[in-house]
N, C-alpha and C positions, 0 to 999 in steps of 0.2 A: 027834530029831524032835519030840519030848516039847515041848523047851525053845521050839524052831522055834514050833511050834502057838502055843504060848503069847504070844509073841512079835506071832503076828499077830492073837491075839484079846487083847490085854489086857486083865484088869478093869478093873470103872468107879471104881474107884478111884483107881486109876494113870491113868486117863485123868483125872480131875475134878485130882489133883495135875498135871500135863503143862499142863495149860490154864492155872491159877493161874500158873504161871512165866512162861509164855509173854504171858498178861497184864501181866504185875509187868515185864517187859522191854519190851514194848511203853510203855509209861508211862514207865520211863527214857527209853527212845528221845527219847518227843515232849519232854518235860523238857530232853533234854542241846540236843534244837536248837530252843528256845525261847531258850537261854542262847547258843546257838549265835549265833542273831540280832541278842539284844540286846548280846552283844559284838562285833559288827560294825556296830551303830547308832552305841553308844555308847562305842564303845571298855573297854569291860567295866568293874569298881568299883562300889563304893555307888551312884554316881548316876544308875548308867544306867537303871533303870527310870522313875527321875525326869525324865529327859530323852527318854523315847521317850515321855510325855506328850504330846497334840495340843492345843492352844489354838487357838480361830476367832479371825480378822482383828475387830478393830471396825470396822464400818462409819462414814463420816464422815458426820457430822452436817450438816441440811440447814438452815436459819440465814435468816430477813430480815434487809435490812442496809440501809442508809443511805449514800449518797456524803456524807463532809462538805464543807460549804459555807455560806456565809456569808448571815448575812440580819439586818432591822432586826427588834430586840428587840422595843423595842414601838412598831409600824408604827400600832397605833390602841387606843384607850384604850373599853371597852364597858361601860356604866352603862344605866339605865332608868329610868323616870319616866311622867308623865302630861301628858298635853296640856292646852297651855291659849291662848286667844286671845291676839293682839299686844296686846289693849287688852279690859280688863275695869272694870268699873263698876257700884256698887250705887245703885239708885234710892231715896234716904234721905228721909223724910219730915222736914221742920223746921218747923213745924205741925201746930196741933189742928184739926182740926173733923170733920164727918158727912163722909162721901166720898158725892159728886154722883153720880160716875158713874166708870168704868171703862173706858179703850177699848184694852185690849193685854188678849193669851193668851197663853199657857205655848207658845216656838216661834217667836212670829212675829218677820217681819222689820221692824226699827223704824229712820229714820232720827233724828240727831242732831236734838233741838231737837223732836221729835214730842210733844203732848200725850196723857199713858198714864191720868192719873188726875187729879179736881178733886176738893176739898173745898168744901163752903160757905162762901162769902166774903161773905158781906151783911153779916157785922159787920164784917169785914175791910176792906171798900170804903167803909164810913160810918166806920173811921178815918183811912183815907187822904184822905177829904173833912175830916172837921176838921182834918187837919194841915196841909193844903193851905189852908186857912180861916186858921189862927192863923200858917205862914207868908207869907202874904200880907199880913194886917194886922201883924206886925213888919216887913217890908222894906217899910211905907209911912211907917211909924215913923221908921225908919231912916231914910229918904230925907230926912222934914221935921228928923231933929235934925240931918241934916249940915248941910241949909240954912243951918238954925239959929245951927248953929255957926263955917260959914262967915261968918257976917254980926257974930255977936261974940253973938247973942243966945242963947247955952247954953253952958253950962260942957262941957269936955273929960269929966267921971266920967258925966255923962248920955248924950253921944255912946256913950260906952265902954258905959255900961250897955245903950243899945238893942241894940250891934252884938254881944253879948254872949246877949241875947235873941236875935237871929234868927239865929247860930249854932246855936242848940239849938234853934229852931224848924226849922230846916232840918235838923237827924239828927234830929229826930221825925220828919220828913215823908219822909224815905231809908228809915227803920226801918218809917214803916207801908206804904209799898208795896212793900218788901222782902216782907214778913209777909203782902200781899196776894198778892205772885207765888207764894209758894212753896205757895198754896193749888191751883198749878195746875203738879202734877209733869210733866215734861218729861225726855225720856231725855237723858242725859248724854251719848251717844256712838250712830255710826248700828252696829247689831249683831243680834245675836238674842236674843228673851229666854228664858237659860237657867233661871230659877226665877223664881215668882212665890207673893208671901207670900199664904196661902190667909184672910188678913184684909183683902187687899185687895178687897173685896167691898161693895157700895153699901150704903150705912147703917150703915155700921160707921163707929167712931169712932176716926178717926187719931189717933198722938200721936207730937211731936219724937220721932225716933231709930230709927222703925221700916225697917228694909229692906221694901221694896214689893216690888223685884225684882233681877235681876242681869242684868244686858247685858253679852253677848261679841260680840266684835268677831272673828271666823275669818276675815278675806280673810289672816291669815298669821296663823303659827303657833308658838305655842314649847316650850321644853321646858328645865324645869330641873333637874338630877341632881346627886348628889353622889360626888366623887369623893376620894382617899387624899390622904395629903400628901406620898406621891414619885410620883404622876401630875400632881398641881396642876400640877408645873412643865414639863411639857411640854406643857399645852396651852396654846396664844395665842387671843388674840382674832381673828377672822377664819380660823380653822384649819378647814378643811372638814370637814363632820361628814352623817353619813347614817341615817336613821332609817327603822327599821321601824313599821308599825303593823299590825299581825296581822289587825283587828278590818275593816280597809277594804278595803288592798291586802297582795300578796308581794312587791313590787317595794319596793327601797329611795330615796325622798324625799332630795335633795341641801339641804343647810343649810350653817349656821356658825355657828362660836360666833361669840354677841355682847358675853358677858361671864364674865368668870372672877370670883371671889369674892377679897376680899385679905385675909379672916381665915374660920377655921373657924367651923362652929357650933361655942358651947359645948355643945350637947346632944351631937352626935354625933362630931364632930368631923373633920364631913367640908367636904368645898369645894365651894360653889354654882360650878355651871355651866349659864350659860344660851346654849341653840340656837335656831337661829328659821330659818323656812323660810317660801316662799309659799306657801298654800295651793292648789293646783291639782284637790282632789279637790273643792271645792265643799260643799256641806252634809253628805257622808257622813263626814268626819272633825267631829267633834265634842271640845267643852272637856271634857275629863278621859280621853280616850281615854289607856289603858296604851298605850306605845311605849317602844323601846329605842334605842341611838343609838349607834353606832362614829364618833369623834371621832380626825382622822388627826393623831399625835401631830409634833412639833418637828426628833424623831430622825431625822439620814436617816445617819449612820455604820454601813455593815455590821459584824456582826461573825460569828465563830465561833459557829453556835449548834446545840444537840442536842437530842432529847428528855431532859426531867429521867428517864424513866424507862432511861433507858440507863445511867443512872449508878451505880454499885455504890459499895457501903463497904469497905475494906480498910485495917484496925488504924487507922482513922480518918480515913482519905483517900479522895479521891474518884479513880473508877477505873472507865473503860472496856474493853469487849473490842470488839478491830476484827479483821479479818482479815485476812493477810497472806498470801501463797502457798500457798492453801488451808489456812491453821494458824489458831486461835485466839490472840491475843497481848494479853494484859494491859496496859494503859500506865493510870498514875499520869496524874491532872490535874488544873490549878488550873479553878475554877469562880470564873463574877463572878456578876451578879443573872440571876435568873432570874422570867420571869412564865407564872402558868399554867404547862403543860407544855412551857416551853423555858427553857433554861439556858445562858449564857454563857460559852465556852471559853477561857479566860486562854491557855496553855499544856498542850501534853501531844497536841494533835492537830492535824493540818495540813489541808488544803484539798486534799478527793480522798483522803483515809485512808477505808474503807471500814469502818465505826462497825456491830454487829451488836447488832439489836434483840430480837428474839429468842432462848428458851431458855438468856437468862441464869442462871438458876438452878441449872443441871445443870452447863452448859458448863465443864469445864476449860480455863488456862491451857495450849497446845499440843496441845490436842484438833483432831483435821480436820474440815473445815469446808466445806460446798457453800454460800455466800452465792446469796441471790436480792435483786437493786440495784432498793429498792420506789421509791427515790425520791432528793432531795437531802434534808440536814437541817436546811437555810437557811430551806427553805419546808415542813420538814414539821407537819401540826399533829395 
């Protein structure tokens, strides 16, 4: 009964050992079927824990992309320049004297042949009288030695010598009223005057060689630029060409070349090209106005063209990613010239391969791929 008792009161001793067991067996337990599992995942060995590993899917990658397609390289050739009249002309003085008077302003509109400025001609006018005086009396000279000498009464060296005289009496007399007109300047061309010299002012004393003023002529317009020496050749003369001018209109002005240059500057060594257009804006375009000018070039053969920035380097080659059944796929390609940001496809991609612009940097060779089709890349710019 003794032992009984005891039996049902254990001490806490025997109780604190009973639970440690009972613990320590518990803990095998989950232990034996943990291994229990992972040899039914992985068929049990070293690798199975390795292999009951979980790795996430990679999502595929979402990509702009390009349809390739064919277009003219270079459809137009763009340079810039300054505006300048069909017909320009400086008003040069080629005489001295006191200026009379003044009748043109800085602006105004002046026809061909109008009188702008006069100097004083009184001594001017009293040489064109004596030259006129002394060729008179030589061709009366003249007249009596031919008599003369038709009749037998003068010798041929006197004949010679008057007519000798009034050769040079007559370019005296060219020469002073030459000397007398040019005391009375007249505009060279009918225009506007774009400058006028701030000496043309009455009382002031003219002399040969001064610019008075500058006459443009705007009812058309031109514009000349310079351009490389592999565009030279494809622009012709009469090749339509279209210009901007920022400063008047947003609407682009229809021209044409009228002349191409047939040697470079030595300075720059670029090539004159000159456009000309009619003026239709009237006096709001003005000589020296900035303007630029897309000139439609010669080319009209399509070809293969891409963005240059599509183009990757690989151990020296040039090299696209397109996409192919939602995969990223590498292709090797020959490249011809390229302008600005487009580049010529020799070989390596066909018409309708779908060319991926985007997240080239990252993108692996076989990586998945959601393209979005932004465009063609004939016409992309």
């Amino acid at each position: 009964m003794s032992r009984l008792k005891n039996m049902k009161n254990p001490p806490a001793a025997v109780l604190s050992g009973m639970r440690g067991v009972l613990i320590t067996l518990a803990a095998v337990c989950l232990l034996l079927s943990f291994a229990s599992l992972g040899g039914c995942r992985g068929g049990g060995g070293p690798d199975a824990a390795s292999s009951a590993t979980w790795t996430p899917e990679k999502p595929s990658l979402a990509v702009e992309a390009l349809r390739v397609s064919r277009g003219i390289l270079r459809e137009y050739i763009a340079a810039a320049g300054v505006t300048r009249g069909v017909n320009e002309a400086y008003l040069v003085a080629e005489t001295q004297g006191i200026i009379q008077s003044v009748d043109f302003s800085l602006g105004d509109r002046v026809e061909a042949g109008r009188l702008l400025l006069k100097v004083d001609a009184s001594l001017l006018r009293l040489q064109v009288e004596q030259a006129e005086q002394q060729a008179e009396t030589v061709r009366i000279e003249l007249d009596a030695q031919e008599t003369l000498y038709s009749s037998g009464n003068t010798s041929l060296l006197n004949l010679t010598r008057v007519r000798g005289a009034a050769g040079t009496a007559a370019s005296a007399l060219e020469r002073a009223r030459k000397a007398y007109a040019d005391a009375f300047l007249r505009s060279p061309i009918s225009g506007y005057v774009a400058a006028k010299n701030e000496a043309a002012a009455v009382g002031n004393l003219l002399t040969p060689g001064t610019r008075v003023a500058r006459i443009v002529d705007i009812s058309s317009l031109t514009l000349e630029v310079g351009v490389g020496e592999r565009e030279v050749s494809l622009i012709a003369t009469g090749a339509p060409a279209y210009i901007s001018i920022p400063a008047v209109c947003d609407e682009e002005l229809s021209g044409k070349v009228t002349a191409v240059a047939a040697g470079s500057d030595p300075l720059t060594g670029s090539y004159a090209v000159q456009v000309a257009w009619p003026n239709c804006e009237g006096e709001r375009i003005r000589s020296g106005m900035s303007a630029s000018v897309r000139i439609r070039t010669r080319e009209d053969t399509p070809v293969v063209l891409i963005p240059t920035s599509a183009i990757l380097r690989q151990q020296g080659e040039a090299a696209v990613m397109t996409a192919v059944e939602g995969k990223a796929v590498l292709k090797t390609v020959e490249t011809g010239a390229g302008v600005g940001n487009r580049t010529e496809i020799i070989s390596g991609l066909q018409e309708g391969d779908v060319l991926i612009i985007t997240g080239l940097t990252t993108l692996a060779d076989g990586e998945e791929v959601v393209p979005t089709i932004r465009g063609e890349s004939g016409t992309w710019r």
